[in-house]
C-alpha positions in Angstrom: 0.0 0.0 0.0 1.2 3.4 -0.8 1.9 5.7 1.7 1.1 9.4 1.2 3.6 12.4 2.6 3.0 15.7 2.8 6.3 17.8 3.5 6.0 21.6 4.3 9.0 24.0 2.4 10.2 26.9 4.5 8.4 29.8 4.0 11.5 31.9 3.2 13.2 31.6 -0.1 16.8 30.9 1.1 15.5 28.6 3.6 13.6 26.6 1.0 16.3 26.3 -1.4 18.8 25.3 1.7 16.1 22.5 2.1 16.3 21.1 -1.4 18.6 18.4 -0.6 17.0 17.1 2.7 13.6 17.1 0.4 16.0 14.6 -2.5 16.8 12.7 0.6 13.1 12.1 1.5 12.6 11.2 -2.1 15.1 8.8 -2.6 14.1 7.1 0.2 10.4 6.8 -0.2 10.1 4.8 -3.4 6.4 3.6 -1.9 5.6 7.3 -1.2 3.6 9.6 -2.9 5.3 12.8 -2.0 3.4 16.0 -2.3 5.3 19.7 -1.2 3.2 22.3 0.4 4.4 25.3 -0.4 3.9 29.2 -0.7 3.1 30.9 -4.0 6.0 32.2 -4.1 8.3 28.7 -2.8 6.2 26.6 -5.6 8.3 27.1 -8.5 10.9 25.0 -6.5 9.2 22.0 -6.8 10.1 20.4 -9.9 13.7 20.7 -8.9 13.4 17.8 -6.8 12.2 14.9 -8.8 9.5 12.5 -7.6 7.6 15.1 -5.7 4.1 14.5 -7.0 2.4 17.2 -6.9 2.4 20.8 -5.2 -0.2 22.2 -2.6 -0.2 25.8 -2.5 -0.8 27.2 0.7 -2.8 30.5 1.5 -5.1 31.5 4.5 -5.2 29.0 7.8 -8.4 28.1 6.9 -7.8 27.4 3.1 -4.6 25.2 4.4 -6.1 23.2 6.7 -8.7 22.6 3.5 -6.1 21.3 1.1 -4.4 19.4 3.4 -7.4 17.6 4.5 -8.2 17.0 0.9 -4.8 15.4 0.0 -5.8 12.4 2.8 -2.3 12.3 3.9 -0.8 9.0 6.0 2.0 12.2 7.8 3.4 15.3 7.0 6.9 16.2 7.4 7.6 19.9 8.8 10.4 21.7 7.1 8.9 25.2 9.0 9.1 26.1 12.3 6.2 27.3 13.2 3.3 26.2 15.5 1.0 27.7 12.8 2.2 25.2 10.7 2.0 22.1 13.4 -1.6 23.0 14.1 -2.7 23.3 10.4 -1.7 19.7 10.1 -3.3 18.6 13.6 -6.4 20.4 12.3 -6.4 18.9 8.9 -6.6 15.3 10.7 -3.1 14.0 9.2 -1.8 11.1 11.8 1.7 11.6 12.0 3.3 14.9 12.0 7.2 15.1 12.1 9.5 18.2 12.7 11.6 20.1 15.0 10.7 21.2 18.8 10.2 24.5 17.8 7.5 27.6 19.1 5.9 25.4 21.7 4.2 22.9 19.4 5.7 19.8 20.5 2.5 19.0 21.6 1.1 18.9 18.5 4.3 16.7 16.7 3.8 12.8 16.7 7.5 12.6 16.7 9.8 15.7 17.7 13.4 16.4 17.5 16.0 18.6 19.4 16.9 20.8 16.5 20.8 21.2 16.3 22.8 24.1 17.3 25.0 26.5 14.8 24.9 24.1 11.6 24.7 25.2 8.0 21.1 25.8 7.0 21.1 22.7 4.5 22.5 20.2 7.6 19.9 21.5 9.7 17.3 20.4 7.6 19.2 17.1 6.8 19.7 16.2 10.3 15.8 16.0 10.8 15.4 13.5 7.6 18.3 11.6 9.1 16.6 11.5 12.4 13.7 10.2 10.4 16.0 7.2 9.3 16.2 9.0 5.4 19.7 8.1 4.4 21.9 12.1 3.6 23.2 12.4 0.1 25.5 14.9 -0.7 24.9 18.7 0.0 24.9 20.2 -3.5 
């Protein structure tokens, strides 16, 4: 049965692109994963850089997310933000497992949560949660 993956881009453009390689990392690794990217308007043209991400959910309001992430039936969402806004859209969306950094007081809201890691490169920080996730790091390009 294929498993269905919703993983949010950072909402910043730097940060996003920084993420790229964590986001191949999930991808390479998921091979019975549908992987969607929920993204800003502006983040969205980053998808197809990544290939295997299936599609692209665009995010807007808080109530229009929680809406297209509800629609996309999700199996878990992986958390590339750091926000709690983003943690509860997910919660309130219904998705089952929700992964990302202790972050803004939303642990609560996380199925699993990680320390994040202290004065790394943008890129590694985002690679050291896939690896926590047990997603294998390729090479930071």
């Amino acid at each position: 049965m294929s498993r269905r993956l919703l993983v949010f881009a950072p909402n910043w453009l730097g940060d996003a692109v920084m993420a790229l390689p964590a986001l191949a990392d999930v991808v390479r690794g998921s091979t019975d994963t549908t992987i969607d990217l929920a993204a800003r308007p502006a983040i969205a043209p980053l998808a197809p850089l990544v290939p295997g991400i299936a599609r692209t959910v665009l995010l807007g309001s808080r109530r229009d997310s929680v809406a297209a992430v509800r629609a996309g039936g999700y199996d878990a969402a992986l958390l590339f933000t750091n926000s709690f806004n983003t943690a509860w859209i997910v919660r309130a969306a219904g998705v089952p497992e929700r992964w990302g950094y202790r972050n803004e007081f939303r642990s609560i809201l996380l199925t699993r949560a990680f320390d994040p890691p202290a004065r790394v490169h943008q890129a590694t920080y985002y690679q050291r949660l896939t690896t926590a996730l047990g997603y294998a790091p390729g090479p930071l390009e």
